[in-house]
C-alpha positions in Angstrom: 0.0 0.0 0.0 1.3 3.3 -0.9 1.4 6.1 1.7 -0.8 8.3 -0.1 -3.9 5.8 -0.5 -3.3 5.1 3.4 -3.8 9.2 3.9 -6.6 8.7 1.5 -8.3 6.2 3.4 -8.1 8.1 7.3 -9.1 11.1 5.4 -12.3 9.2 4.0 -12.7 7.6 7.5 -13.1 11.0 9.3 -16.4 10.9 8.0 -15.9 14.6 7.0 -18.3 16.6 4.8 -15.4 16.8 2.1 -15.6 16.5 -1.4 -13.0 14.1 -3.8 -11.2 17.4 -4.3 -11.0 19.0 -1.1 -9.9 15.8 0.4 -7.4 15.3 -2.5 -6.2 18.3 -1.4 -5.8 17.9 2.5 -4.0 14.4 1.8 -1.4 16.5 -0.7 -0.7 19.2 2.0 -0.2 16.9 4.9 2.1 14.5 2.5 4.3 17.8 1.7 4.1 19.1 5.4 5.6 14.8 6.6 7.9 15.3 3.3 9.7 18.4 4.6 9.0 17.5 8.1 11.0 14.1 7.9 13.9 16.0 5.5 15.0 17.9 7.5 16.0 15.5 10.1 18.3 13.5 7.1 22.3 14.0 8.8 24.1 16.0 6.9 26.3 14.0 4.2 29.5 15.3 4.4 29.2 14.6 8.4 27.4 10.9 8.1 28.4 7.9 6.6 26.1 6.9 3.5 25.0 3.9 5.3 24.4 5.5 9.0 21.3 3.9 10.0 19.2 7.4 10.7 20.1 8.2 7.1 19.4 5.1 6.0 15.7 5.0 7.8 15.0 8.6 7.1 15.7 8.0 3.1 13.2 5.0 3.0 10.4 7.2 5.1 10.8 9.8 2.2 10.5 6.9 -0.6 7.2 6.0 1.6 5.8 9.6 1.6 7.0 10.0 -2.1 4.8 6.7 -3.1 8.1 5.6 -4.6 8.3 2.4 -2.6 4.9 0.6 -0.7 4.7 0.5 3.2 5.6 -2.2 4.6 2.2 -2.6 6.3 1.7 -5.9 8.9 -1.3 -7.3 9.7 -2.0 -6.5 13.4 -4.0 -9.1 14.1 -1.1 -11.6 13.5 0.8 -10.3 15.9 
């Protein structure tokens, strides 16, 4: 599942009085506001390895946001 359909999909379960494009829109501006939000935590690269585990972490949590890469989402129940 891609991060954007899981913002979708809490946005729809608000059970707001939204329409498609207002709630298009909510889901877009809290995806840039995580995007730069998580960003700005990446080490900087001349001070950090390329394989430090923050940076490592940080760079998959942007792929997420981005929708470039699925979440790894578990099944609760299961566990």
């Amino acid at each position: 599942m891609n991060f954007s359909d899981l913002l979708r999909e809490a946005i729809d379960s608000a059970e707001a009085d939204l329409s498609p494009e207002a709630k298009e829109q909510i889901a877009s501006q809290i995806q840039d506001f995580l995007q730069a939000w998580v960003a700005i935590h990446e080490p900087d690269e001349d001070l950090e390895k390329l394989d430090d585990p923050q940076r490592v972490l940080i760079l998959q949590l942007l792929e997420e946001l981005e929708d470039r890469i699925p979440i790894p989402v578990h099944d609760l129940e299961k566990d």
